[in-house]
C-alpha positions as CSV (number, residue, x, y, z in Angstrom):
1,X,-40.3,92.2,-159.7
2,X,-41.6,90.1,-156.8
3,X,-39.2,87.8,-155.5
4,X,-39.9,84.4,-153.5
5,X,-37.3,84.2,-150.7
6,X,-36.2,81.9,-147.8
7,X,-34.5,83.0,-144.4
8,X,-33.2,80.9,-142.2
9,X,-33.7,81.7,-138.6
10,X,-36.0,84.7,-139.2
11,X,-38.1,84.9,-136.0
12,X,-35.0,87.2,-134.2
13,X,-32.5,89.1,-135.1
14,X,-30.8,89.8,-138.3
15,X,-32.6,86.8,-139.7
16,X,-36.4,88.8,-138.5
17,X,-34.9,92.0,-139.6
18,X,-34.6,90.8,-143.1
19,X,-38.1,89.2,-143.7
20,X,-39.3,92.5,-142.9
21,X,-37.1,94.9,-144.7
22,X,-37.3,92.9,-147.7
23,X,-41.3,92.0,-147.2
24,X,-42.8,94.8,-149.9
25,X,-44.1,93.0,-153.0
26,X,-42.2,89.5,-152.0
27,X,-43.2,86.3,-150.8
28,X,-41.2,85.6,-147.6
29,X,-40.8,82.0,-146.0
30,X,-40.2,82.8,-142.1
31,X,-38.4,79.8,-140.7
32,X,-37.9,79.3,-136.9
33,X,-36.9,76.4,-134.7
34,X,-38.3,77.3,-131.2
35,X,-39.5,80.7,-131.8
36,X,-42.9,80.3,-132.9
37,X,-44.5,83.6,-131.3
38,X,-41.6,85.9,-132.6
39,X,-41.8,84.1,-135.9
40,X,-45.9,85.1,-136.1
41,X,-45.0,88.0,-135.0
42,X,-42.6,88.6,-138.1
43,X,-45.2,87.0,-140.3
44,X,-47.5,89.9,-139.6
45,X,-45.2,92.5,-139.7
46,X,-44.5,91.2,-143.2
47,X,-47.7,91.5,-144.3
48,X,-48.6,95.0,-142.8
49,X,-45.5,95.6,-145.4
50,X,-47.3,94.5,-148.2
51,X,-45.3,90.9,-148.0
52,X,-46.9,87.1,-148.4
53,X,-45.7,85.3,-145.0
54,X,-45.3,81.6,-144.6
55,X,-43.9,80.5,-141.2
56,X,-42.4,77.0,-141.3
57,X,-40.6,75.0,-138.2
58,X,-37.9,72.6,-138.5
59,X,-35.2,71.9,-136.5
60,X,-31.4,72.9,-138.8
61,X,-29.5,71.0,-136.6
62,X,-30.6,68.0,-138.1
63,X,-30.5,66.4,-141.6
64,X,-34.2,65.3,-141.1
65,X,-35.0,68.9,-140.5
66,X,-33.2,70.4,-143.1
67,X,-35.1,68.5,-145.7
68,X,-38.5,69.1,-143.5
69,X,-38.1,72.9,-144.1
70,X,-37.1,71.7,-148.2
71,X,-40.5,69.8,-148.4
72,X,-42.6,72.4,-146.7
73,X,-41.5,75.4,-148.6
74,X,-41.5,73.3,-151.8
75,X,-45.3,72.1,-151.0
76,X,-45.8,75.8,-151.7
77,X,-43.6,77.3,-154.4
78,X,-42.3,75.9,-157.3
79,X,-39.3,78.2,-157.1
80,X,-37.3,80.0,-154.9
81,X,-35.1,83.4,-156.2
82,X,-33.0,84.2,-152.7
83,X,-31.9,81.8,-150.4
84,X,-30.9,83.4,-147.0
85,X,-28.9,81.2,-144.7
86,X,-29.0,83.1,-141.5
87,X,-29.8,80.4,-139.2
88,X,-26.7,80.1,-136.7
89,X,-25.3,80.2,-133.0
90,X,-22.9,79.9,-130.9
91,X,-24.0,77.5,-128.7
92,X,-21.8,78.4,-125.6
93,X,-18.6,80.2,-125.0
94,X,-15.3,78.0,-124.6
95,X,-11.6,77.8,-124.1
96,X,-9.9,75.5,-126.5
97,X,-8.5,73.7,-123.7
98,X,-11.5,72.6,-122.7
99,X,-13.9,71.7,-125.6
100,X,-15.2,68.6,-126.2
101,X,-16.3,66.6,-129.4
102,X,-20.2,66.9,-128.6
103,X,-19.8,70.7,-128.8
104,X,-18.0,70.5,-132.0
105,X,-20.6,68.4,-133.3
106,X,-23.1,71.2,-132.1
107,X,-21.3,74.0,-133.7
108,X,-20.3,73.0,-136.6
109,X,-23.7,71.1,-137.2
110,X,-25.5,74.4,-136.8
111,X,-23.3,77.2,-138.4
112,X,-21.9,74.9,-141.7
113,X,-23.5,71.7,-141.9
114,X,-27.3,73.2,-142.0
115,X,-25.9,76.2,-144.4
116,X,-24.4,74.0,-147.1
117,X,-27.4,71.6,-147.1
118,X,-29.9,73.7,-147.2
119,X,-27.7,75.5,-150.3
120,X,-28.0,71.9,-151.5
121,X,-31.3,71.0,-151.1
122,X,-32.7,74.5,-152.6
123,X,-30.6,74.3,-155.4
124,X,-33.6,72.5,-157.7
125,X,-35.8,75.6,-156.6
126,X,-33.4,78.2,-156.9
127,X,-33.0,76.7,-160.8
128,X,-36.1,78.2,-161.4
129,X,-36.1,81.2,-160.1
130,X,-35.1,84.8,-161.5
131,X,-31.7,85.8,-161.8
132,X,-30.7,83.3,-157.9
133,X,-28.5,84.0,-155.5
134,X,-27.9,82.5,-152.3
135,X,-26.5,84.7,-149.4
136,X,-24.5,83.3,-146.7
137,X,-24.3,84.6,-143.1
138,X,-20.7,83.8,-141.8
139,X,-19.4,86.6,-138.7
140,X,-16.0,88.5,-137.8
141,X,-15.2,86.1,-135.6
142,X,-14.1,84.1,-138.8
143,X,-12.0,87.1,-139.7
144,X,-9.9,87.9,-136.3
145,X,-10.4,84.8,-134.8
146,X,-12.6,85.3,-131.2
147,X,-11.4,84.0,-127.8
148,X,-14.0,82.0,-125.9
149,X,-15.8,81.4,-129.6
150,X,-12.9,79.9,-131.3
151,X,-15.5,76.9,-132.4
152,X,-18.1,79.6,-134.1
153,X,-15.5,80.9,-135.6
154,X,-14.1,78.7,-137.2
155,X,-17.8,77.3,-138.1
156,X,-18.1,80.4,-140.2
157,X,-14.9,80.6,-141.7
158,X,-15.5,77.2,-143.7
159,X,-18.3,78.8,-145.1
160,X,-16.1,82.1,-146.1
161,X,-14.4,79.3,-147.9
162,X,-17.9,77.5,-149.3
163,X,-19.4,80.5,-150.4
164,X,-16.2,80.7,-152.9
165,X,-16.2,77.3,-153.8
166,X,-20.5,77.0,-154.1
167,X,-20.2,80.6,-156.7
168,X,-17.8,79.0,-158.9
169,X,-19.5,75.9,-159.3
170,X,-23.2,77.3,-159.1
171,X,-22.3,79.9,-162.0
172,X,-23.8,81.2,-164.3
173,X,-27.4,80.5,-163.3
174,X,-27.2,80.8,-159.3
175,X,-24.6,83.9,-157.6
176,X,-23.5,82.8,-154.4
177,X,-22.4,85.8,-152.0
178,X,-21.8,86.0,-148.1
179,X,-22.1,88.6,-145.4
180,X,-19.9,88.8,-142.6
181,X,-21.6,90.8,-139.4
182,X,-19.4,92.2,-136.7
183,X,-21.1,93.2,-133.5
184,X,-24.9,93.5,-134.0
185,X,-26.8,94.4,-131.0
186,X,-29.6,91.4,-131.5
187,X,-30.6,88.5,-129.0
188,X,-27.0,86.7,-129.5
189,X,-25.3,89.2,-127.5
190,X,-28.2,89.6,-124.9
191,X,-27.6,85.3,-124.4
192,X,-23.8,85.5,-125.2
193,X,-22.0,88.6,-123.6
194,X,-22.4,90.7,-120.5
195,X,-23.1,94.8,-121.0
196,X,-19.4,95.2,-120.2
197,X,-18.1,92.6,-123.3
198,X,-20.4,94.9,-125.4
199,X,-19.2,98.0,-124.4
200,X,-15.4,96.7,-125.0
201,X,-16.6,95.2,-128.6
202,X,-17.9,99.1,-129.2
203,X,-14.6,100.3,-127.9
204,X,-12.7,98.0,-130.6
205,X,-14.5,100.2,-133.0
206,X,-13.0,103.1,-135.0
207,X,-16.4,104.5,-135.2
208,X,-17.4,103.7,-131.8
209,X,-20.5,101.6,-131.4
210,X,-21.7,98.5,-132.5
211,X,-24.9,97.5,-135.3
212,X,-27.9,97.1,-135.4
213,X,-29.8,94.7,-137.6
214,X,-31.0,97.0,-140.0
215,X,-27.5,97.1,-141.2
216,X,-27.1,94.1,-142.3
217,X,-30.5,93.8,-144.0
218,X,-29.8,96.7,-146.7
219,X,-26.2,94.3,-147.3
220,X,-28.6,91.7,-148.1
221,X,-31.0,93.6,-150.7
222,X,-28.2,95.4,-152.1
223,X,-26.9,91.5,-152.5
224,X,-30.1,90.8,-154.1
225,X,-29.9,93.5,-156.7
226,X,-26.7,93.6,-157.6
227,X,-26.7,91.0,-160.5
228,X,-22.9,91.2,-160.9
229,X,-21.9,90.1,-157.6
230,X,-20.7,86.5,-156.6
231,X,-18.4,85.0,-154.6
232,X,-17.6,87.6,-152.5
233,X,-18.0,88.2,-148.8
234,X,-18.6,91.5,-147.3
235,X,-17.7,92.3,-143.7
236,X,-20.0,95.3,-142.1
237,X,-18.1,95.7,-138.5
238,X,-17.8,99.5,-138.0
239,X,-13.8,99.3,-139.2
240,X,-12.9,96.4,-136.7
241,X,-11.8,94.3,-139.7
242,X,-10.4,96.0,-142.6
243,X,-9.2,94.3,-145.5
């Protein structure tokens, strides 16, 4: 059955990744904030996939562009039957000793404010779709904690703790589920850490490399398809957290 989904921050990355793995027989809305050539570029791949593309702007760090990207998708769709809240960062790299409140602001605004209004705003949408769910992307940073991205992590951690909070009081008619990426080899790390961090993060793995995007996008569909699932968060970090 053709599904109507929405991911966040889909013009790179795990975010792009998705739109296109899951394009086949689905309407996929591609949002971006500065990206707009990537996100085209998605758009198309999504529809030499047999997908319907709509790419929509909107700033997430804002409430003014969180309910922009609302309006625009609803302009389109009456409903919505996945939610994918991918859009995320981590904005710079810190010591604790020396952050300040503007970058908290910054984080948190981006990782868990934009997530859990955007969960709230879709919610009327999401009411009339089939069989809802809403997927959450929260990190292993959240998990081990992560020197010099203390901040992020914790950003993603409280929505660990809202996807939980969101299934239970969502149920029965919307699942609620997160995923939890550890090392993905996407733009982040080519902004955020030098070849020599990456090779130590593929070190720290018992099977001895890091992801790729592609990795996370068959957690989402299996997410999608698995009707008894919400609630949960699933880590996919090559071993470096096990629970």
């Amino acid at each position: 059955m053709s599904k109507t989904i929405l991911i966040t921050g889909a013009s790179t990355g795990i975010g792009a990744e998705c739109a296109v793995y899951l394009a086949q027989g689905n309407t996929i809305f591609i949002h971006y904030n500065q990206s707009k050539a990537p996100a085209e570029t998605v758009a198309a791949l999504v529809e030499e996939k047999g997908g319907t593309a709509h790419v929509i702007q909107a700033d997430l760090s804002t409430q003014q562009g969180c309910e922009k990207l609302y309006t625009e998708v609803a302009a389109i769709t009456d409903h919505l039957d996945v939610l994918v809240n991918n859009a995320g960062g981590l904005v710079a790299r810190h010591e604790v000793k020396t952050l300040s409140w503007e970058l908290m602001e910054q984080i948190y605004t981006l990782n868990t404010y934009s997530t859990i209004y955007m969960t709230h705003l879709c919610i009327p949408l999401l009411e009339k779709g089939t069989d809802p769910n809403i997927i959450n992307m929260t990190s292993v940073a959240a998990r081990n904690g992560a020197p010099t991205a203390t901040l992020y992590g914790s950003s993603k951690g409280a929505l660990d703790s809202f996807t939980r909070g969101a299934a239970k009081e969502l149920a029965p008619t919307i699942r609620v589920n997160a995923i939890a990426p550890g090392v993905i080899l996407t733009p982040f790390h080519e902004k955020f850490s030098t070849p020599e961090k990456i090779e130590v993060f593929r070190n720290a793995s018992p099977l001895k490399r890091n992801g790729v995007s592609e990795h996370i996008a068959t957690a989402v569909q299996f997410l999608i398809e698995n009707d008894f699932m919400t609630g949960e968060t699933i880590d996919i970090n090559g071993g470096v957290f096990m629970r």
